[in-house]
N, C-alpha and C positions, 0 to 999 in steps of 0.2 A: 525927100531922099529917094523914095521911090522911083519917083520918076527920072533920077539922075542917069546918066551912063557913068558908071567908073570902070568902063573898061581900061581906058587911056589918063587913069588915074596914077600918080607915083607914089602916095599917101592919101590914107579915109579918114579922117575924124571921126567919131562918133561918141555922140552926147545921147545916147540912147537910155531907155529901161528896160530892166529886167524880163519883163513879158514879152521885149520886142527881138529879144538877142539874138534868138536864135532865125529868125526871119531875115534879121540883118545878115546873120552868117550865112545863108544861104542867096541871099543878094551877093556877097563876095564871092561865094563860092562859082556862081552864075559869069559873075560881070568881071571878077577884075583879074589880074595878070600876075606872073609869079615875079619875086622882086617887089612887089607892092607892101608899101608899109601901111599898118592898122592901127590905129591910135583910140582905143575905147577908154572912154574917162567913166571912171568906177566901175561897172560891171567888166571881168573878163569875157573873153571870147565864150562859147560854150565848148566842151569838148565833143566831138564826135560823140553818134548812135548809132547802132546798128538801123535804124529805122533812116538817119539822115547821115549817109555816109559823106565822105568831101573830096574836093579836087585839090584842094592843099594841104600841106602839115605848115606848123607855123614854128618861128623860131624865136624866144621871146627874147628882146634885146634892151628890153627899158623896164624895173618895174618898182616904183616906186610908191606909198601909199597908193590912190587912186588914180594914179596912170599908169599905163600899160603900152607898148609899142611891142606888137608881133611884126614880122617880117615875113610874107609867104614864101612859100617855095614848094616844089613839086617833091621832093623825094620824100620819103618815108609817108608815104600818105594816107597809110594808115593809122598815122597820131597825130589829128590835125592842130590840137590844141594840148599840150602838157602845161597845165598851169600849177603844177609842183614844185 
């Protein structure tokens, strides 16, 4: 996954762990484009830190036991992740 590009990605899978989430979020935050769908199976996204701020808020459009589909987008970017 690393070494992927998902800039020119429409949707991300991710079958990730918990220790790796937030590395992952910051690989979206880096590579991919606003409009792009996130698909984390089990762990949600992380929410924003003051220490890892983000380039997108997300909009959560699917969330079912252990799946999750966020939708990025640029506005309010100060809440990247409300998993409330």
């Amino acid at each position: 996954m690393w070494g992927q590009d998902i800039s020119h990605s429409d949707a991300v899978m991710i079958f990730g762990v918990k220790p790796i989430m937030a590395d992952i979020v910051g690989k979206i935050n880096r590579e991919a484009r606003e409009g792009t769908y996130v698909l984390p199976h089990r762990f949600p996204l992380p929410t924003q830190t003051a220490s890892s701020p983000q380039r997108f808020c997300t909009e959560k459009v699917y969330d079912h036991e252990e799946m999750r589909v966020y939708r990025l987008s640029i506005d309010n970017v100060s809440n990247f992740v409300s998993d409330s």
